[in-house]
C-alpha positions in Angstrom: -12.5 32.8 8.4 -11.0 32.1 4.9 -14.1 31.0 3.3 -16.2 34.1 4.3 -12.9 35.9 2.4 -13.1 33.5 -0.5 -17.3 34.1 -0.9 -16.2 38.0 -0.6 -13.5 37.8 -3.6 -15.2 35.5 -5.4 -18.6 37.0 -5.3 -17.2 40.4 -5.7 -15.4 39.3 -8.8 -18.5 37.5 -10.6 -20.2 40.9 -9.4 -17.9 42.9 -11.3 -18.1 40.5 -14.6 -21.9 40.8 -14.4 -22.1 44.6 -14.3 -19.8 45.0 -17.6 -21.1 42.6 -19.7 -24.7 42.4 -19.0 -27.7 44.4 -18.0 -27.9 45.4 -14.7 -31.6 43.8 -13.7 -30.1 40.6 -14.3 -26.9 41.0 -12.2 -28.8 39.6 -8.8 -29.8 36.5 -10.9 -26.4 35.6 -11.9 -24.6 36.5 -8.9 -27.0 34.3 -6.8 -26.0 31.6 -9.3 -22.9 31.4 -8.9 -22.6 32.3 -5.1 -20.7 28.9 -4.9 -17.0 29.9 -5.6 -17.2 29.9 -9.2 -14.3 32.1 -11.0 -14.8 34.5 -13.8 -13.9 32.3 -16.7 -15.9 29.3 -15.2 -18.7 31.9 -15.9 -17.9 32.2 -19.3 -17.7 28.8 -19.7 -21.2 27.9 -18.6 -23.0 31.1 -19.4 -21.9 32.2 -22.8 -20.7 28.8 -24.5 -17.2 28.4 -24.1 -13.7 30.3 -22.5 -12.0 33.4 -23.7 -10.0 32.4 -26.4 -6.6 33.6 -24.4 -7.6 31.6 -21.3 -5.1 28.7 -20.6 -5.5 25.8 -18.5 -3.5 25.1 -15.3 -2.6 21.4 -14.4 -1.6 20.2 -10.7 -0.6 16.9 -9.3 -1.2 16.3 -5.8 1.2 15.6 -3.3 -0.4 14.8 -0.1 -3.9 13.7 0.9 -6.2 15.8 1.4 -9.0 14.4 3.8 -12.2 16.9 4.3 -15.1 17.2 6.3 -16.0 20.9 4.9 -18.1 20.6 1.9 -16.4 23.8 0.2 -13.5 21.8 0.2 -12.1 19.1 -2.7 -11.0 16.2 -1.3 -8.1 14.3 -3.2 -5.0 11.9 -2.9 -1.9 12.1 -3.5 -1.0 11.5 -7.2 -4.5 13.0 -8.6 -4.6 15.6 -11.0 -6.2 18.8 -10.8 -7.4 21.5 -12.8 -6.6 24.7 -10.8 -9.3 27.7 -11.5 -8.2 30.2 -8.8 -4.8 30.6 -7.7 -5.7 34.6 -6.4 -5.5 33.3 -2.5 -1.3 32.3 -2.0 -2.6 29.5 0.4 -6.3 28.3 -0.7 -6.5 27.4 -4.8 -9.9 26.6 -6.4 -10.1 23.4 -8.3 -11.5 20.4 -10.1 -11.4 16.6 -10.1 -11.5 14.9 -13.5 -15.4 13.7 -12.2 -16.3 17.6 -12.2 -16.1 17.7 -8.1 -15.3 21.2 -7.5 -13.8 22.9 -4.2 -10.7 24.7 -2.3 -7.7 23.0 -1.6 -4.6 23.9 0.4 -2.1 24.9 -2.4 0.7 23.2 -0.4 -0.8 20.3 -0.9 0.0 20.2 -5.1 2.7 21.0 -7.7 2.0 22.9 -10.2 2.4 21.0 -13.5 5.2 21.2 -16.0 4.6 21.4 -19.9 0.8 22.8 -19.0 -0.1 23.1 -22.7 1.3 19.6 -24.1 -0.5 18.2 -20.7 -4.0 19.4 -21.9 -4.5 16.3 -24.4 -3.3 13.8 -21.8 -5.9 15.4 -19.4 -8.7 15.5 -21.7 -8.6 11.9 -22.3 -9.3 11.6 -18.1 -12.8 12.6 -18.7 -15.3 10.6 -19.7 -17.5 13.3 -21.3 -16.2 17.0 -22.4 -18.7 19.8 -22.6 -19.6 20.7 -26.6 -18.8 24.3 -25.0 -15.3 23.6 -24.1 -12.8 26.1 -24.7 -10.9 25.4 -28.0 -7.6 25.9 -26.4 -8.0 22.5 -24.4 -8.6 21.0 -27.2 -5.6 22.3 -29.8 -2.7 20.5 -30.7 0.3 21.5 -28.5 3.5 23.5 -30.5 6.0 23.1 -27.1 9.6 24.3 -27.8 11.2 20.0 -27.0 13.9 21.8 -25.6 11.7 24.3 -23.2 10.0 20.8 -22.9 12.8 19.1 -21.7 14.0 21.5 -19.5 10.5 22.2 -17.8 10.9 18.2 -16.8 14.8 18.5 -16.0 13.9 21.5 -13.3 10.7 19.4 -11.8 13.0 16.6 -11.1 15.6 18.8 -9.6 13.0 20.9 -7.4 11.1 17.7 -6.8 14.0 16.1 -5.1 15.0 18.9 -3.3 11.3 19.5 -1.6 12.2 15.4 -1.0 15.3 15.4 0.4 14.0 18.3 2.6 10.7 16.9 4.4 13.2 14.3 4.8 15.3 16.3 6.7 12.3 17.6 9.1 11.2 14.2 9.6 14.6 13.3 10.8 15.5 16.6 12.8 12.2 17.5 13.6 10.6 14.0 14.9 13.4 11.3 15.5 16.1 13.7 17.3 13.4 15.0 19.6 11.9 11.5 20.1 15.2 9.8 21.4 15.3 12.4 23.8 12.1 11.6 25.1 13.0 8.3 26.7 10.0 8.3 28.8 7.9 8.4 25.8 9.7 6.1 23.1 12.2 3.1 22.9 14.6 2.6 20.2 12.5 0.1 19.3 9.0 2.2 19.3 10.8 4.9 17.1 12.4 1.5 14.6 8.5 0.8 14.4 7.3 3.9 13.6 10.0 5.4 11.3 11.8 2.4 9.7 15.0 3.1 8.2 14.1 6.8 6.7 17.2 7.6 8.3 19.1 5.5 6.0 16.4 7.2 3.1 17.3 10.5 3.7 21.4 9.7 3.7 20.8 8.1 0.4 18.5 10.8 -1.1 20.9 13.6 -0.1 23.5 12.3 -2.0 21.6 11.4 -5.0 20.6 14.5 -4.9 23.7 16.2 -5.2 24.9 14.3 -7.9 21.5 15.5 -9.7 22.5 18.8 -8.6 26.5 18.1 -10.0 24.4 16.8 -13.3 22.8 19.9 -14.0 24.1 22.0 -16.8 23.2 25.8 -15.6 24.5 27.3 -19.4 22.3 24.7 -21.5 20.0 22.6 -19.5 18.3 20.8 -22.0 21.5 18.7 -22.1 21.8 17.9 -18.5 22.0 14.2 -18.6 20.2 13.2 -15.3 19.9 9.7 -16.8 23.4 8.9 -16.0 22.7 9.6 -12.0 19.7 7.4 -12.0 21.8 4.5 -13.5 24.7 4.8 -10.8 22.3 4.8 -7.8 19.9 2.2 -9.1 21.3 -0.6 -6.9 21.0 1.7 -4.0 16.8 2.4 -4.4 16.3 -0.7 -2.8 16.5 0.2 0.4 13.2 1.4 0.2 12.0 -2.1 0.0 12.6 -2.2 4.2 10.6 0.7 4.1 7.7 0.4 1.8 8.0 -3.2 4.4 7.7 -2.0 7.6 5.3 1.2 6.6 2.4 -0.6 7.5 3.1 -1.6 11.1 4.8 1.7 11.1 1.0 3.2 10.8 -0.5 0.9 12.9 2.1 2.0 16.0 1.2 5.7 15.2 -2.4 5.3 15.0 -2.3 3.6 18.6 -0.1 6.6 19.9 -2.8 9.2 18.8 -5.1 7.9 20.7 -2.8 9.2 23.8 -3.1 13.3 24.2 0.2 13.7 25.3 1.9 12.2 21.9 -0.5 14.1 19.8 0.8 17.3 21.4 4.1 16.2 21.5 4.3 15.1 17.6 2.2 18.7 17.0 5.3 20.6 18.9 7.5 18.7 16.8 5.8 20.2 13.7 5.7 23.5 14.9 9.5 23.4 16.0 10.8 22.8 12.8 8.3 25.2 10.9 6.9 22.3 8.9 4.2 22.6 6.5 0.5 21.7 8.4 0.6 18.4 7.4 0.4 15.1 10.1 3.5 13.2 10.5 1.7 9.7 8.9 1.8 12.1 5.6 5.3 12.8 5.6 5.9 9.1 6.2 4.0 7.7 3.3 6.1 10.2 1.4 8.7 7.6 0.6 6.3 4.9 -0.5 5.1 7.7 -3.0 8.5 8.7 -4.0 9.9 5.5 -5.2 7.0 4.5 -7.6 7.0 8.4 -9.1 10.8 7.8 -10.3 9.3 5.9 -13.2 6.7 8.4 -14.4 9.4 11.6 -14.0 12.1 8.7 -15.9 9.2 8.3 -18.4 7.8 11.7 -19.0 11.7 12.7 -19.3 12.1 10.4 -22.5 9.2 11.7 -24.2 11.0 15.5 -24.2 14.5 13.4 -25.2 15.8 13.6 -28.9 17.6 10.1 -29.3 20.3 12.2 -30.6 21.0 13.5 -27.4 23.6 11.7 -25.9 21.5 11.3 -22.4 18.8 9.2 -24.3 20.0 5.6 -23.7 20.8 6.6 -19.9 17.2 7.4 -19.7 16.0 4.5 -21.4 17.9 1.9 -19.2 17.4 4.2 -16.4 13.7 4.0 -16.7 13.6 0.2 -17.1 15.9 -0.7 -14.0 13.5 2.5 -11.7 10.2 -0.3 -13.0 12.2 -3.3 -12.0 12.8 -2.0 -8.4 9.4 -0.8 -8.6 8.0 -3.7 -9.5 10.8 -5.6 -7.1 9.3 -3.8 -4.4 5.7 -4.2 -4.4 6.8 -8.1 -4.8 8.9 -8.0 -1.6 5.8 -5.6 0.0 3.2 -9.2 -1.3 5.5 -11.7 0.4 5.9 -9.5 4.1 2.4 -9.1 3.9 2.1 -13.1 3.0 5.0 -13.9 6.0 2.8 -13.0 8.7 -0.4 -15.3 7.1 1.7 -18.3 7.5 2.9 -17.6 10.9 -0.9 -17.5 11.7 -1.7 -20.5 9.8 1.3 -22.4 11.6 0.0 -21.5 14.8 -3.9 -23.0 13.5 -2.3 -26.7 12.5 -2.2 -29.0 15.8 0.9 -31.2 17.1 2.9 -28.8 15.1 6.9 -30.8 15.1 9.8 -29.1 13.7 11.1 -26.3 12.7 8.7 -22.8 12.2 7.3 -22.8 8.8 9.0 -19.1 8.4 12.9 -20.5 9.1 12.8 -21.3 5.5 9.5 -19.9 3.8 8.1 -16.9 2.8 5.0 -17.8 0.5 2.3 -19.9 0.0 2.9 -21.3 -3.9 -0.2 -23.9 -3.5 -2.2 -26.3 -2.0 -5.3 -28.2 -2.3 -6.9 -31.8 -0.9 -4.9 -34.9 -2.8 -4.0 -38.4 -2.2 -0.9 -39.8 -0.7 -0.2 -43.7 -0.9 1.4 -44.8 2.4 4.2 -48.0 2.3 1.3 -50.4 3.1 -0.4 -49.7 -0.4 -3.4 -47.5 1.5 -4.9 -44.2 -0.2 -4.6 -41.0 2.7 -6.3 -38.2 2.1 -3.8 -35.5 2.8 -3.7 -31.3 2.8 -0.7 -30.7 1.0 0.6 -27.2 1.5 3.7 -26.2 -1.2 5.5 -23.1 0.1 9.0 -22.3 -0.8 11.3 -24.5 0.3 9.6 -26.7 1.6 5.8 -29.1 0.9 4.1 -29.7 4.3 1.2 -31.9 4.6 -1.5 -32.3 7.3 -4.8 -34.6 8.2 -8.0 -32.6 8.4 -10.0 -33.2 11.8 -13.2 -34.0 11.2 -14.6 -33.0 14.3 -13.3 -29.2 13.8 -14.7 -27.0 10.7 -11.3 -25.5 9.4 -9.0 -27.6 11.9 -5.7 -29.2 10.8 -3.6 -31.6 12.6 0.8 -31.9 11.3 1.7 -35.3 9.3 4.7 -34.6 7.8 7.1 -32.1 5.3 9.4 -32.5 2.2 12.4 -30.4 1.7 11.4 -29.5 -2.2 15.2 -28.2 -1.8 16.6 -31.4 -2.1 14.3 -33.7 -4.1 12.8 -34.5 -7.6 9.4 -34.7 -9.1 8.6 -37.5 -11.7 5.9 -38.1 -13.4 4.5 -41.3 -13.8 1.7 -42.7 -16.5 -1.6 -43.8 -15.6 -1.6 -47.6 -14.6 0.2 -49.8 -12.0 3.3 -49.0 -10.0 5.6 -51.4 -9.4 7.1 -50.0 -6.3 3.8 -49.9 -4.5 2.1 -52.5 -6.4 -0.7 -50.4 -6.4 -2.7 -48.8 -9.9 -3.2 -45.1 -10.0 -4.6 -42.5 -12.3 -3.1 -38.6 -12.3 -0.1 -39.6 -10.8 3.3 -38.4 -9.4 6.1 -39.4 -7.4 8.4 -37.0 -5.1 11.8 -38.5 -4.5 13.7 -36.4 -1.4 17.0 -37.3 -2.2 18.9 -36.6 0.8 16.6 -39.2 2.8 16.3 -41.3 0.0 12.6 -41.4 0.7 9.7 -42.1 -1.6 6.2 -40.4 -2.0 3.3 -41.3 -4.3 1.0 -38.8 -4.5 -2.7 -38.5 -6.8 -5.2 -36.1 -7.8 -8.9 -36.8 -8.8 -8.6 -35.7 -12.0 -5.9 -34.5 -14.7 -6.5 -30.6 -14.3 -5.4 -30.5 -10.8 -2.5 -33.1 -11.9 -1.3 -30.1 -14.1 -2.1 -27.5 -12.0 0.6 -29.5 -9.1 3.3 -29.9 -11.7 3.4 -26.3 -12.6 2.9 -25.1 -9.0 6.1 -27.2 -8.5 7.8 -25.3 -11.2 6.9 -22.0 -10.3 8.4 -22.8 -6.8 11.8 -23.3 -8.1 11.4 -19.8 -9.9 10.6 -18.0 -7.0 13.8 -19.7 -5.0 16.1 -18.8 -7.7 14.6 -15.2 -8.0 15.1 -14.7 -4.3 18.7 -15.7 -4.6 19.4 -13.8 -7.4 17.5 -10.6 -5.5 18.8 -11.7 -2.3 15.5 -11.5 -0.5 16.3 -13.0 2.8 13.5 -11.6 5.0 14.9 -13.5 8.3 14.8 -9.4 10.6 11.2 -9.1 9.2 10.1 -12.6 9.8 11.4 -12.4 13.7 9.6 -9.3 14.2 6.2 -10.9 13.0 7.0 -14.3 14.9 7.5 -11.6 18.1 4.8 -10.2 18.0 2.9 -12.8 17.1 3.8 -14.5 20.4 3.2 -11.0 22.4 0.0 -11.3 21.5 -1.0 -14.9 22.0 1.0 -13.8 25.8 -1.5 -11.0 26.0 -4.5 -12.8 25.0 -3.4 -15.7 27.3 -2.7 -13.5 30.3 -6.5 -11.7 29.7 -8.1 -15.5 29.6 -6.3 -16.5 32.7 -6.9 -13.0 34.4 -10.7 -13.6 33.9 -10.9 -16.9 35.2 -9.3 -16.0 38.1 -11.8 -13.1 38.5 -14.6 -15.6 38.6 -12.7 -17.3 40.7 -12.1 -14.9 43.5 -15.9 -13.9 42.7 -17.5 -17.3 43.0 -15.5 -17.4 45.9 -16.3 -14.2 47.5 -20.4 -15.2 47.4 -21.7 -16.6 50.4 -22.8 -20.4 51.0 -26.5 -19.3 51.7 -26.8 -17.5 48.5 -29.2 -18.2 45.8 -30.2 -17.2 42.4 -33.1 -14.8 42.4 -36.7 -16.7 42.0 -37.4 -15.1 38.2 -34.1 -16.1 36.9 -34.2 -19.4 37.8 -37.5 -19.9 36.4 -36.1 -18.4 33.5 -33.8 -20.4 32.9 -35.9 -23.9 34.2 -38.1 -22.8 31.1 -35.0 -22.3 28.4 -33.5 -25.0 28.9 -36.3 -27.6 29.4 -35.4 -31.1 30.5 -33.3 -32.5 27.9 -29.5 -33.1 29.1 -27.4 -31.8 26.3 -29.1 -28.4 25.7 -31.7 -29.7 23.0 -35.0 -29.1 22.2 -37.6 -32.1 22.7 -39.2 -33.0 19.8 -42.7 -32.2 19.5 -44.9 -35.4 19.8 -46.4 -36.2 16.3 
C-alpha cells in the first residue's frame, strides 16, 4: 500500500516540475522516465546538468539492517551511510548507497547526520566516480561555526545514548521479564544463552548515561566536557567483552527457536507489548556489539570540533585512546572464544588423550608444525609439536589415518627455559644436530632436544616461543581468564558427542529389531541380487579384477 502512495507523490511531483519548466508535449516523456521514485531535484540533476544552487545534501548513518526482498527497496547495514533524497513520507525516506543503488528505506532505521555541510567532503571521497554535473554545493569548502560544530556532536552523543539506554530497556522489560515467566518455554539457562549479560549492559549504560546527562552544560554546550565521563567509566566497558562473547551462540539459540511458531509469536507479542519499533529481537541484540565499537568514532569525531584550548581536550584525547584499547581488547577476547572451542575439537581428534583438557590452561593455538625430537637413546622422532599458551603438547602422526593424531607427551612452557644451541655435537646426547634447540622444564628437571629441517623454521620456533610469553603476560595484566566460557564449550561439546552417540546407537538397534523382525525364509528379490553379483564381481576385498593384458 505505501508504494502505490509513494508512485502517486512522487509521480505527481515530477508531474508538477515538468509542466512549469518545460513544454507540455514533452511532459509524458519525462514523467515516464522517471516513474521510478525519482525526486524533484534528482531531476535537475540528471536532466539539466546539475542541482539548484540552494539544494543541500542530507547525510544518514544507519542503525539497523535492513534486509529486503522488494526491489523498490535499499538494502543496507548498520553503520552505512546514506544520502537521503526524500524525507516527505515521516516513515519511508528515499535514498542512495555510495555505489549509486537507489530505493526506500524505513526512516527508523537511520539517524540523521550531524554537521551535514562539513560531512559532504568526507562523503565525496566514498565514491569512486562523481558526476561532472554534480551540484557545486557538494563540492564547496565547509564554513561550520566549531562551536555549532561541537555542539551538533555533543547533542548526537547525548540523544544517541539515550535511544541506547532505551532499546535496552525494552529488551530487558519487554523480552527477559516476560520470558522468566514463561517457564514452560525458557530456562534460566536458555534466556543466559540468548541474552547474555545485557542485563548487566543496560545497568551500566543507564548510569553512564546520567552522568553524560550531569555533564551537559544546558547555558553553553559547547563546553560540556563529556570527555571526563568517558575516562571514569572506561574500566567499566569491558563488560561487553562477555557479550560481544557469547553473541554468537546467543544467535544460534534464537535462530533454532524461530523455527518453532509458538516462540515466533511469543517474541512478536513481546514487541508489540512494549510498543517497540518493527524491528526482530536479533537486531536489538547485535545493538551492543555495534555500540561499543561506535564509542571511538563519536570520541573521534568529538576531537575534530575540540579547540585544544578548551579544557575538555585532553579528556577527549585519552578518552578516545583507552575507548580503541577496549575496542581493540575486545575483538581480541571475541578471536580467542572463537579459538577456545577449535581446540576443544582438536583435543577430542588426538587418540589416547592422558591428562588434563587442553582448555584447563589454554586458550590459543600460538604454533605448530612437524619437527624432530631426540629421545634419551640418541634416536631422531618425528613429532607434531603443538605450542598453545601455557603449555607445548606433542603427538605421533598415524600413518594409517589421513589427519589422525595419536598423544606423546606435553611441556609446561610455564615453568621451563628455551636455549639455543649451535650447530654441531651435543654433549649430553652425544648426538650432532643442525637447527637446534633445547627445552629445559625446570620443575621436572627434564631435558628435550628438539630440530628443524632448516634455519627458517628454527627462527620461526624461537619467536613463536616468545610471542607465547607475551600473550601470558597480556592475559594477566587484562585478566582474561575465560574458565565460565571454556565450560560452556566443553558442555556442549560433550552434549553433542551424547546426542550424536545416542542417534548411532539408536540406529543400530533399529536394524537390529529390523533384521530381527524379517522372517527366516526371506530372500532378497532375484534383480537385486543379480545386481549386486555383477557390482561386486569375484574379488574378496571390493576390487576390480584387472583386465588381462
Amino acid at each position: 500500500m505505501y508504494l502505490e502512495e509513494k508512485h502517486k507523490l512522487v509521480n505527481l511531483n515530477i508531474a508538477h516540475c515538468c509542466t512549469m519548466y518545460m513544454p507540455l508535449n514533452i511532459t509524458r516523456v519525462f514523467v515516464l522516465r522517471f516513474s521510478h521514485h525519482y525526486s524533484i531535484d534528482r531531476c535537475f540533476a540528471e536532466n539539466f546538468g546539475g542541482m539548484p544552487e540552494s539544494e543541500n545534501r542530507t547525510y544518514a548513518e544507519a542503525l539497523w539492517d535492513h534486509i529486503t526482498m522488494d526491489q523498490e527497496e535499499l538494502p543496507f547495514r548498520a553503520g552505512d551511510l546514506l544520502e537521503i533524497i526524500d524525507m516527505n513520507d515521516k516513515d519511508w525516506w528515499y535514498g542512495a548507497l555510495d555505489d549509486h543503488q537507489e530505493g526506500w528505506l524505513p526512516a527508523t532505521f537511520v539517524r540523521l547526520r550531524v554537521n551535514q555541510d562539513h560531512f559532504e567532503e568526507d562523503f565525496i571521497g566514498r565514491f569512486s566516480e562523481i558526476p561532472e554535473h554534480t551540484s557545486p554545493n557538494l563540492r564547496r569548502i565547509s564554513m561550520i561555526n566549531p562551536d555549532q560544530g561541537r555542539i551538533n556532536v555533543i547533542n548526537e552523543i547525548l540523544q544517541a545514548e539515550q535511544d541506547y539506554v532505551k532499546h535496552m530497556k525494552d529488551v530487558v522489560e519487554g523480552y527477559i521479564r516476560h520470558a522468566r515467566k514463561r517457564v514452560d518455554m525458557f530456562t534460566e539457562e536458555k534466556i543466559s544463552v540468548i541474552f547474555g549479560n545485557i542485563e548487566e549492559i543496560f545497568k551500566f549504560s543507564t548510569q553512564f548515561l546520567e552522568t553524560l546527562e550531569s555533564a551537559y552544560c544546558k547555558e553553553q554546550p559547547q563546553q560540556s566536557e563529556l570527555g571526563k565521563c568517558f575516562l571514569k567509566y572506561s574500566k567499566g566497558f569491558e563488560i561487553y567483552s562477555d557479550y560481544c562473547n557469547n553473541h554468537p551462540s546467543g544467535s544460534a539459540e534464537l535462530k533454532d527457536l524461530y523455527r518453532k511458531q509458538k516462540y515466533r509469536h511469543f517474541f512478536e507479542a513481546c514487541r508489540l507489548l512494549q510498543e517497540m519499533i518493527e524491528i526482530p529481537l536479533e537486531g536489538f541484540l547485535l545493538n551492543p556489539v555495534q555500540k561499543i565499537c561506535k564509542y571511538p568514532l563519536q570520541l573521534a569525531e568529538l576531537l575534530k570540533y575540540t579547540p585544544q584550548t578548551h579544557p575538555d581536550y585532553v579528556n577527549i584525547q585519552q578518552a578516545l585512546e583507552a575507548m580503541k584499547k577496549i575496542a581493540a581488547l575486545i575483538n581480541e577476547r571475541k578471536r580467542k572464544m572463537e579459538s577456545i572451542e577449535k581446540l576443544a575439537r582438536w583435543q577430542h581428534t588426538v587418540e589416547d588423550w592422558q591428562g588434563k583438557d587442553l582448555l584447563e590452561r589454554s586458550s590459543e593455538l600460538i604454533y605448530s608444525s612437524e619437527i624432530n625430537k631426540i629421545n634419551s637413546a640418541g634416536w631422531s622422532q618425528e613429532r607434531w609439536f603443538y605450542l598453545f599458551d601455557h603449555q607445548l603438547v606433542y603427538c605421533k602422526k598415524d600413518l594409517l589415518k589421513r589427519n589422525g593424531f595419536s598423544y606423546k607427551g606435553r611441556i609446561d612452557t610455564d615453568e621451563c627455559d628455551i636455549i639455543d644451541i649451535e650447530d654441531g655435537k651435543d654433549v649430553q646426547y652425544n648426538v650432532t644436530v643442525k637447527n637446534a634447540w633445547k627445552i629445559h622444564e625446570v620443575d621436572k628437571d627434564k631435558w628435550y632436544l628438539l630440530y628443524a629441517k632448516t634455519p627458517a623454521e628454527k627462527q620461526r620456533w624461537i619467536k613463536a616461543f616468545q610471542k607465547e610469553r607475551e600473550r601470558v603476560r597480556e592475559d594477566q595484566e587484562n585478566n582474561f581468564m575465560p574458565d565460565h566460557w571454556k565450560n560452556k564449550i566443553l558442555n556442549r561439546i560433550k552434549a553433542s558427542q551424547e546426542k550424536q552417540n545416542s542417534r548411532t546407537q539408536s540406529e543400530i538397534q533399529y536394524k537390529q529389531e529390523f533384521i530381527r523382525g524379517i522372517p527366516s525364509h526371506a530372500t532378497l528379490p532375484r534383480s537385486y541380487s543379480k545386481k549386486q553379483s555383477k557390482r561386486r564381481g569375484w574379488f574378496p576385498f571390493g576390487g576390480k579384477q584387472k583386465a588381462k593384458s
